[in-house]
C-alpha positions as CSV (number, residue, x, y, z in Angstrom):
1,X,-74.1,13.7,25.1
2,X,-74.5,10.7,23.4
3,X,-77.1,10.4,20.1
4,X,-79.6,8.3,20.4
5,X,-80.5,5.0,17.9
6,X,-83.4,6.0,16.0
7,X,-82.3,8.8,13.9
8,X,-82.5,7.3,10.5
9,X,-84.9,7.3,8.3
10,X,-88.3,5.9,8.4
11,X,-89.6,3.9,5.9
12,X,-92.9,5.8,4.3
13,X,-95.1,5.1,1.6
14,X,-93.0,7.5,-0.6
15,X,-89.3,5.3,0.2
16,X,-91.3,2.1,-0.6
17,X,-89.7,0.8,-3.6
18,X,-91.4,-2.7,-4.1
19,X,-92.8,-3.0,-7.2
20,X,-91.6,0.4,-8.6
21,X,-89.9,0.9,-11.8
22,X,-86.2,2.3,-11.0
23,X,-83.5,3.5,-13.4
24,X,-80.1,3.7,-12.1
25,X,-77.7,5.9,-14.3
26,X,-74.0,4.7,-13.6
27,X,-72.8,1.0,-13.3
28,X,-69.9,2.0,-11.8
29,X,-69.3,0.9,-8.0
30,X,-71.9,2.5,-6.5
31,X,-74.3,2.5,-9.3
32,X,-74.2,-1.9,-9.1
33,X,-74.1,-1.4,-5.4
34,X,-77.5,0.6,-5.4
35,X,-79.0,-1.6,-8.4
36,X,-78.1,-5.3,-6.4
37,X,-80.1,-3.6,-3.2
38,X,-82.9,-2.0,-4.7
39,X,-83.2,-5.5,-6.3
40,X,-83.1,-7.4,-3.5
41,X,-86.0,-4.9,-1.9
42,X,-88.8,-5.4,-4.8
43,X,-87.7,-3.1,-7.3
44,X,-87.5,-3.8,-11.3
45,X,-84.3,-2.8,-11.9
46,X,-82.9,-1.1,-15.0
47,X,-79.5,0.1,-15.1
48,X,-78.2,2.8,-17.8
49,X,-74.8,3.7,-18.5
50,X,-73.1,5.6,-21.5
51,X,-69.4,4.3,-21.4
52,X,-68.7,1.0,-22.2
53,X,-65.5,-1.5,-22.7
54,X,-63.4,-3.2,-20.2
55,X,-63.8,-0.8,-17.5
56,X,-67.3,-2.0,-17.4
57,X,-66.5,-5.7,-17.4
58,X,-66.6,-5.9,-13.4
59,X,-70.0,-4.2,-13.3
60,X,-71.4,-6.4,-16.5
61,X,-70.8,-9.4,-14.3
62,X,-72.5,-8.1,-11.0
63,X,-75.0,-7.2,-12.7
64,X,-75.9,-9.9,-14.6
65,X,-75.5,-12.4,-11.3
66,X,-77.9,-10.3,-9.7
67,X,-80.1,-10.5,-12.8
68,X,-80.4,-6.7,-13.2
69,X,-80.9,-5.7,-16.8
70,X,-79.1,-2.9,-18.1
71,X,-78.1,-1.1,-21.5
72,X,-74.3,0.2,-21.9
73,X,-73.2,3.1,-24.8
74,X,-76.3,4.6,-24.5
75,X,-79.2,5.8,-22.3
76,X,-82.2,5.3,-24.4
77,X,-86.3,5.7,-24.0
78,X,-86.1,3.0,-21.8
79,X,-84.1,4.4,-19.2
80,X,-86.9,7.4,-19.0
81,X,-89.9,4.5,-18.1
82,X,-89.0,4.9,-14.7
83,X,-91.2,5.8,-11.6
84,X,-87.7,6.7,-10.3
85,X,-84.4,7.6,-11.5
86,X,-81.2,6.7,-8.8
87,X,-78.0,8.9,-9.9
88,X,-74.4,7.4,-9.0
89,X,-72.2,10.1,-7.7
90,X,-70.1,10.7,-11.2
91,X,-73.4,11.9,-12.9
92,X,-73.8,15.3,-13.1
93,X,-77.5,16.5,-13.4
94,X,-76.8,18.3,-16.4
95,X,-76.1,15.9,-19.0
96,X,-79.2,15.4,-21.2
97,X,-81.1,12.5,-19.9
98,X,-81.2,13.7,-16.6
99,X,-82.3,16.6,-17.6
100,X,-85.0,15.1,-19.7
101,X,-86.0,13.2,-16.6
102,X,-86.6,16.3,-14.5
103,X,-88.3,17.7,-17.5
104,X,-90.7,14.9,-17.3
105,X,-91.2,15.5,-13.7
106,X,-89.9,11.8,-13.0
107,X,-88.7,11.6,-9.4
108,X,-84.8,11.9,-9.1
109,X,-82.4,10.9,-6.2
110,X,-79.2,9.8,-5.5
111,X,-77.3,6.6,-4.4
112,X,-76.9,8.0,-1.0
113,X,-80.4,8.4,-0.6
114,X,-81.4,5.0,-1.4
115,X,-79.5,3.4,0.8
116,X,-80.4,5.5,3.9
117,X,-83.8,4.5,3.3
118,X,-82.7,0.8,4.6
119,X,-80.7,2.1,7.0
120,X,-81.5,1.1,10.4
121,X,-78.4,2.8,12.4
122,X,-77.4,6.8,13.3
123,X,-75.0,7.8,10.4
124,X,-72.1,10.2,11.1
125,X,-71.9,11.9,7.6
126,X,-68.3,13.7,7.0
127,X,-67.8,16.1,4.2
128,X,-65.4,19.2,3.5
129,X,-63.2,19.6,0.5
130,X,-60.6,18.9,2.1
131,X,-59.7,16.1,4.7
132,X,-62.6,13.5,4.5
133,X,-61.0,10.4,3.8
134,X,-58.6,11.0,6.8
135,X,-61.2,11.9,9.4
136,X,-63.6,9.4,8.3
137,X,-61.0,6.6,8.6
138,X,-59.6,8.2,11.8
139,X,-63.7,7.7,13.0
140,X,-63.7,4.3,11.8
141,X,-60.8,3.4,14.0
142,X,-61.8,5.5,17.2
143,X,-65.0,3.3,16.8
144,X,-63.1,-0.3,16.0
145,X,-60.6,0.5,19.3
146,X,-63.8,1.4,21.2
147,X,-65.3,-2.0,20.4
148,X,-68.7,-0.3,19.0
149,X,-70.1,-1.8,15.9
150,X,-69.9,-0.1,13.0
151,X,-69.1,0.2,9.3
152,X,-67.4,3.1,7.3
153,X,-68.1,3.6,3.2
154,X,-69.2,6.0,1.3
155,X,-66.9,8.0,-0.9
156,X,-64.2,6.1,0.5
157,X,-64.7,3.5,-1.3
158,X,-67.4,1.2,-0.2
159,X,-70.6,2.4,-1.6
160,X,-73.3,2.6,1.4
161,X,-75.9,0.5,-0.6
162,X,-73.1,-2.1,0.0
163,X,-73.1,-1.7,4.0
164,X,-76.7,-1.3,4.9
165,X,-76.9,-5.2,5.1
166,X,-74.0,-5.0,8.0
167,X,-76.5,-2.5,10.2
168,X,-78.4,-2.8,12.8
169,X,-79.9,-0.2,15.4
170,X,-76.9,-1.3,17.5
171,X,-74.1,-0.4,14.9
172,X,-73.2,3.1,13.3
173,X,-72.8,4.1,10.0
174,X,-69.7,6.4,9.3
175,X,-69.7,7.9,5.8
176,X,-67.4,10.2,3.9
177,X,-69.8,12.5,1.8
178,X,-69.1,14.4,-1.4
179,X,-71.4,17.4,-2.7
180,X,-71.7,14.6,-5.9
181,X,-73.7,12.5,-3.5
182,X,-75.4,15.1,-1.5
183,X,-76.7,17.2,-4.5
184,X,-79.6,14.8,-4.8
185,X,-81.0,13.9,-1.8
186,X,-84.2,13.9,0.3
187,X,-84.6,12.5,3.4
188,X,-80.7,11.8,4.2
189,X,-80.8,12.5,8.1
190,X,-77.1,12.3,10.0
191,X,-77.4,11.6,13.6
192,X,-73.8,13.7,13.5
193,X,-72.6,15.7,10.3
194,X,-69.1,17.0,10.0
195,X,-68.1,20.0,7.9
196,X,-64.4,20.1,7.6
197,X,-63.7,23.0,5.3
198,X,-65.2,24.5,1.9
199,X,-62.8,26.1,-0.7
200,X,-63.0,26.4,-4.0
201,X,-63.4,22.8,-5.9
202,X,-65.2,21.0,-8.6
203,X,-65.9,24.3,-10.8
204,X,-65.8,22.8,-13.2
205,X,-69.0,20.7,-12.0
206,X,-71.0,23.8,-11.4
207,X,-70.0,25.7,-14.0
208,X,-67.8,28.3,-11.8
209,X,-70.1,28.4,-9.1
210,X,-69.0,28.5,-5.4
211,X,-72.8,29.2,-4.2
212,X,-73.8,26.0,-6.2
213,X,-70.9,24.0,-4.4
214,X,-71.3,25.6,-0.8
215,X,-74.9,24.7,-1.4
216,X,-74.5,20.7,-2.4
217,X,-72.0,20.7,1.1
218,X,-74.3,22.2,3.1
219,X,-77.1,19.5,2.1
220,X,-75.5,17.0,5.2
221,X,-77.4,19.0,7.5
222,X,-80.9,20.0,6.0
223,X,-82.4,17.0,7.7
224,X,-81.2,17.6,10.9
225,X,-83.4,18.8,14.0
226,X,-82.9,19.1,17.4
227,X,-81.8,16.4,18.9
228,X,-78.9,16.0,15.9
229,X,-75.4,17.2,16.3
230,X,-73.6,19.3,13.3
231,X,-69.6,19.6,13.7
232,X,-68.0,22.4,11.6
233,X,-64.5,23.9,11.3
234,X,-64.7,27.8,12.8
235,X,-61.2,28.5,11.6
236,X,-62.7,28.2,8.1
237,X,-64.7,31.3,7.2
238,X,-66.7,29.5,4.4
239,X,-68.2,27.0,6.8
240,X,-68.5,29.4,9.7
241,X,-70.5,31.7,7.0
242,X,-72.2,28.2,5.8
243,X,-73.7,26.9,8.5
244,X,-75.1,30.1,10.1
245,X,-78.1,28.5,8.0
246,X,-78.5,25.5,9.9
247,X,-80.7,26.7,13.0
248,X,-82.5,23.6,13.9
249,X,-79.5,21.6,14.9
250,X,-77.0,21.7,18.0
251,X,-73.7,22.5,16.6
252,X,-70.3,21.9,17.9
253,X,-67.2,23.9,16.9
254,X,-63.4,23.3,16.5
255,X,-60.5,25.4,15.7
256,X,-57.2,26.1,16.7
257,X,-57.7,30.1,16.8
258,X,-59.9,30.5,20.6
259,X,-61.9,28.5,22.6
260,X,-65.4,27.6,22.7
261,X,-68.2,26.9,24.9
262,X,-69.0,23.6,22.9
263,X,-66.7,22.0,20.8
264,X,-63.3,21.7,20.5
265,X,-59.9,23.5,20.8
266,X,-56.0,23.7,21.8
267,X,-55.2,25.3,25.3
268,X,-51.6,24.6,26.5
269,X,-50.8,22.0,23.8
270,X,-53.5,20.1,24.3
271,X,-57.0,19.0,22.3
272,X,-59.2,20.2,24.7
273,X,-63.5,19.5,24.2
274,X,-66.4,20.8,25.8
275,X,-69.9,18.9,25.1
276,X,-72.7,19.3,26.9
277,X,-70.8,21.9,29.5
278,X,-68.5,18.7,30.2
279,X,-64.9,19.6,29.3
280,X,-63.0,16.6,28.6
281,X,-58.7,17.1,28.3
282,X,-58.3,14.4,25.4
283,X,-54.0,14.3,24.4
284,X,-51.5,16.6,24.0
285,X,-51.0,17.8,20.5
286,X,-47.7,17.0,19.9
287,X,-48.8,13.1,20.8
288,X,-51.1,13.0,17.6
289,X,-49.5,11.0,15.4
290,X,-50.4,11.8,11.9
291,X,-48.8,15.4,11.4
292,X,-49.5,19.5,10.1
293,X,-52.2,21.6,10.9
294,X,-54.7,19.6,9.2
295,X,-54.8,17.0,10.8
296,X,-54.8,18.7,13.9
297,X,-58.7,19.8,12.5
298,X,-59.2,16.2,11.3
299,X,-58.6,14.7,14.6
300,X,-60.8,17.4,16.7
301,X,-63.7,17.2,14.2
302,X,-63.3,12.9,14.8
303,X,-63.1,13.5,18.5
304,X,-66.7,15.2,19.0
305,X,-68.0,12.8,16.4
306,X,-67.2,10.0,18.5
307,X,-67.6,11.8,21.7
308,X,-71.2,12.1,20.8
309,X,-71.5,8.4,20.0
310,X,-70.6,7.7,23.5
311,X,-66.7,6.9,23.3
312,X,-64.7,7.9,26.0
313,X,-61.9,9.9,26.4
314,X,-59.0,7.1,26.6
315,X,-59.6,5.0,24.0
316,X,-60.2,8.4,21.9
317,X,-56.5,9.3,23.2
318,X,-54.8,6.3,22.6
319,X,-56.2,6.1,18.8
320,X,-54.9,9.8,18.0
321,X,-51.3,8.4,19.4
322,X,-51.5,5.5,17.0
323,X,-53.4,5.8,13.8
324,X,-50.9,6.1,11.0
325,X,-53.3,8.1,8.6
326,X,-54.4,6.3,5.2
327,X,-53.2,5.6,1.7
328,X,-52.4,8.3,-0.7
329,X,-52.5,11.1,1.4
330,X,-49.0,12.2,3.0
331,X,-48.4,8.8,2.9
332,X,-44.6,7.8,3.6
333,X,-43.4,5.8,1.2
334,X,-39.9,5.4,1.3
335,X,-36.5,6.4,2.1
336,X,-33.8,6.5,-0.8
337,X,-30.0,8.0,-0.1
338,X,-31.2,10.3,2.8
339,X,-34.3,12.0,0.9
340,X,-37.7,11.0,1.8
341,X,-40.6,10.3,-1.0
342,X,-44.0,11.4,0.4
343,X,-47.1,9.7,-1.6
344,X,-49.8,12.8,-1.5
345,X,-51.7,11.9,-4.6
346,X,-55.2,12.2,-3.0
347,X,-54.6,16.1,-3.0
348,X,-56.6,17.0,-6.0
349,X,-57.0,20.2,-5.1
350,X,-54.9,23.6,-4.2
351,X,-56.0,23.9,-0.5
352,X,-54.6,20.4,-0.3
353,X,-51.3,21.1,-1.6
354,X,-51.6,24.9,0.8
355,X,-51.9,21.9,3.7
356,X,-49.4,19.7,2.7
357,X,-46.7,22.0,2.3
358,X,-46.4,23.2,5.5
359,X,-46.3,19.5,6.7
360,X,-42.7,19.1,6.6
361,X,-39.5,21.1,8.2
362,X,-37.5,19.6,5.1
363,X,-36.7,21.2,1.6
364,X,-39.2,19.7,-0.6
365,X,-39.6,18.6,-4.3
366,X,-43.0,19.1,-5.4
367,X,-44.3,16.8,-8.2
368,X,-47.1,19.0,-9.5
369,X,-50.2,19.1,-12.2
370,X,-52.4,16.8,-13.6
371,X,-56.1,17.5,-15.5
372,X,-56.4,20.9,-14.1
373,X,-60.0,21.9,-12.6
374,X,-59.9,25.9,-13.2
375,X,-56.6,25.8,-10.5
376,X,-55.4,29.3,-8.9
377,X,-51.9,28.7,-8.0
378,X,-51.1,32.0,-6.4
379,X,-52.5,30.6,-3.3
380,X,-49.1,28.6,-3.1
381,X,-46.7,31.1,-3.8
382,X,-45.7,32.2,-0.6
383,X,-45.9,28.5,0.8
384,X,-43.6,27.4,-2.4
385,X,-41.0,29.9,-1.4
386,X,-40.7,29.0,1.9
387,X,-40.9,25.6,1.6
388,X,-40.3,24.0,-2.1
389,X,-36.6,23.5,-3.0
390,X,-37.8,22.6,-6.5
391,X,-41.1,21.6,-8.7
392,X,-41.4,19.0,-10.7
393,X,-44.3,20.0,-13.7
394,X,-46.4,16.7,-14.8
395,X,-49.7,15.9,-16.6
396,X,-51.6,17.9,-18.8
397,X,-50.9,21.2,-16.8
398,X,-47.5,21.1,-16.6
399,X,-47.3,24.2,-19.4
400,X,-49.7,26.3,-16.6
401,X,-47.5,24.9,-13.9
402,X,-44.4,26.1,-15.6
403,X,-46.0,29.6,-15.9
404,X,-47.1,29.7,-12.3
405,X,-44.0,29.2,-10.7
406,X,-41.7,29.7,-13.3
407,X,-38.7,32.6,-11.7
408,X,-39.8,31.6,-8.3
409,X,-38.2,28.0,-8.2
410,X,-36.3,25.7,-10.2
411,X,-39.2,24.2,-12.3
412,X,-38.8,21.1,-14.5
413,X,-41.3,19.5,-16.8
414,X,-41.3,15.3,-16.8
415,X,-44.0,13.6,-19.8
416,X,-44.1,10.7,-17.6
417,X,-44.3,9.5,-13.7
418,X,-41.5,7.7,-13.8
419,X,-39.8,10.5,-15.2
420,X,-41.1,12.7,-12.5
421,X,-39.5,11.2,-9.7
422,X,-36.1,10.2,-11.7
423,X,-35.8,13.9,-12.1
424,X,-37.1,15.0,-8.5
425,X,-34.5,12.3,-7.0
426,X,-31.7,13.8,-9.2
427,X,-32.9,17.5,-8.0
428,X,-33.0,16.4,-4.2
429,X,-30.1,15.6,-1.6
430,X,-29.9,13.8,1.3
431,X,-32.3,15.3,4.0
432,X,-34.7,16.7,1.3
433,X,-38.5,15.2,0.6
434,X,-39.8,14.4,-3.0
435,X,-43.4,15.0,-2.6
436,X,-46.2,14.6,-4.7
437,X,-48.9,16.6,-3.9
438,X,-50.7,17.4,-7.4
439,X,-53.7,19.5,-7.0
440,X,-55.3,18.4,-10.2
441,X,-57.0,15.2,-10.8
442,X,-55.1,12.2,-12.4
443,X,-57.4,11.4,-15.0
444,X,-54.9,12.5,-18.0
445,X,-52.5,10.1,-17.2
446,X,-53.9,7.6,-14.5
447,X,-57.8,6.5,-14.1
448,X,-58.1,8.0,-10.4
449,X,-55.9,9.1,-7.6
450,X,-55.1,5.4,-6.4
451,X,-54.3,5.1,-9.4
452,X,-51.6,7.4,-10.1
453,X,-50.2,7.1,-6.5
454,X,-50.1,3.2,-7.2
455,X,-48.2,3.8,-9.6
456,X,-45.4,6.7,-7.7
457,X,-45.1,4.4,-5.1
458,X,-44.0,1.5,-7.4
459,X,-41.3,3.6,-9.4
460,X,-40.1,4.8,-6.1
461,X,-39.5,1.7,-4.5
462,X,-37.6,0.5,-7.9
463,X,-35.2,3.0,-6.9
């Protein structure tokens, strides 16, 4: 099958924004992105934020080139005179003037709304807990090798109201999704969506609820009919019980476990898909070249994505032998005195360490903790005694670390990164791998993942 070109959304009287009042709350990244378009398409512009100080300085000067107004420290009455209120992704809709706005009845949606509005391209939308950044990017390059236009963004790193401008019916929009951006949507219609996984994530977000953050995930494919394709992970018994809901859209499956009538699976060491009763032999598994069991899901759930934009099966094949994976997610780094340092900082949750440890043959030491989101570590244990030669306890959870795993491994505390990975290198030998892999978020010590595994990968090639 291959999706067809007019599957975004239509412009209606209700998406028209010329002349409307808009609010945006957040001018970080995507919050400028969204202003500068919405701009740029009629709107008067008003952009609210509550931080302020240097972290703002890039977004001050965007926004005052595009000649957005905007107040910073504070949302005030202002920011309530809207006919419309745009959320950026860090903004939850419980803090008090978004509440206030729903109170008011003022219409609320989110920057990934907005920008599919002037979207004139299919979208393949890819969201899970786990694994988005890689499969998205591993799209992205199926896509480039296949010589089809196209631009990737999203939660990424590009917002989408930065790409629209690059679209045309011709190209395709590939977009890494996160329930932040899905919780407020509308008309957000994927030609293709991809549901990688769901585990337990951002609680603390939705105050302990899972239904609340199955919910937000499951959003990709509301807008979906017929004619759409949604792509989900079988193996995982969250999505599998997820999307029984979505019953207006053709759905392709992958898993490792059996084989399906459409979708994709291993039979006889190979990624093997079936689409449209057309079964398609795509490369042997061992070929793949970024490694572990996770990857092996990432690069089946890519395959019928692209495979339903039209790619074909060798230039599929010859990607999955050569893409090299992305930054900050088992990302070698280096080689010092026989032991290998592995950069896994983008694993901000449990199920991402659970995947990354069974990623390597080698001893490991595990660099560990961070700003804890509600964690359960005894999901590890098993994998930590099979696997972990040490830990390495860091961040703000190294004391709940310590207690996890203390009597089942060696288990050191360091108050810095550098630190960390003198004492992981002194704790490994040649033919071990220093890994960090932290489960929590970095926002005690580092301001985001790149962040803090910037800053690993810089100690360890002082070494």
């Amino acid at each position: 099958m291959e999706i067809a070109a007019d599957t975004h959304v239509k412009m209606t009287k209700d998406t028209d924004v010329a002349g409307k009042k808009v609010t945006v709350i957040g001018a970080a990244r995507s919050g400028v992105a969204v202003a500068e378009l919405l701009k740029a398409n009629g709107a008067r512009v008003f952009v609210s934020d509550s931080g302020s100080g240097e972290k703002l300085a890039p977004s001050i000067s965007s926004l005052e080139s595009a000649g957005v107004e905007f107040e910073l420290g504070q949302h005030t009455e202002r920011a309530l005179n809207s006919d419309l209120i745009v959320v950026s992704p860090g903004v939850p809709s419980t803090i008090p003037i978004v509440k206030e706005a729903q109170r008011r009845g003022i219409h609320i949606v989110s920057e990934l709304e907005i920008a599919s509005w002037f979207c004139p391209a299919p979208i393949i939308a890819i969201t899970g807990t786990n694994g988005k950044t890689t499969t998205t990017a591993l799209v992205g390059r199926m896509l480039h090798d296949a010589k089809k236009k196209h631009v990737v963004g999203g939660n990424i790193g590009t917002a989408f109201s930065s790409l629209v401008n690059e679209l045309d019916g011709d190209s395709i929009a590939v977009l890494e999704v996160s329930s932040f951006q899905l919780e407020q949507i509308e008309h957000f219609h994927p030609a293709v969506s991809v549901i990688l996984n769901i585990t337990p994530d951002h609680l603390d977000r939705y105050q302990g609820s899972m239904e609340q953050y199955v919910a937000a995930k499951c959003r990709v494919f509301e807008n979906q009919g017929p004619d759409d394709v949604l792509i989900y992970n079988y193996d995982d018994k969250e999505t599998q019980r997820a999307v029984e809901r979505a019953t207006a859209v053709k759905q392709l499956a992958f898993g490792v476990d059996r084989r399906f009538d459409e979708g994709a699976f291993i039979e006889e060491g190979k990624l093997v898909t079936v689409i449209d009763e057309r079964r398609s032999e795509i490369v042997e598994t061992e070929q793949i070249s970024i490694r572990g069991i996770h990857n092996l899901y990432n690069s089946m759930a890519a395959t019928l994505a692209v495979q339903s934009m039209g790619v074909g099966v060798p230039s599929i094949r010859a990607t999955l032998r050569n893409f090299k994976g992305v930054e900050h997610r088992l990302e070698f780094v280096r080689e010092v005195n026989g032991v290998k340092y592995v950069n896994d900082s983008k694993a901000t949750n449990v199920d991402a360490v659970w995947y990354a440890l069974q990623s390597f043959a080698e001893p490991i030491v595990l660099l560990l903790g961070g700003r804890d989101k509600g964690n359960d570590y005894s999901k590890l244990d098993e994998l930590v005694r099979k696997h972990a030669k040490a830990i390495v306890a860091i961040g703000e959870s190294a004391e709940k670390v310590v207690g996890a795993f203390s009597g089942v491994k060696p288990i050191e505390k360091a108050s810095s990164m550098e630190e960390a990975v003198l004492v992981a290198s002194e704790l490994a030998t040649a033919g071990d791998v220093v890994l960090l892999s932290p489960a929590c978020a970095s926002f005690d010590w580092f301001e985001n993942y790149e962040h803090r595994g910037k800053v690993f990968k810089q100690i360890v090639h002082a070494l």
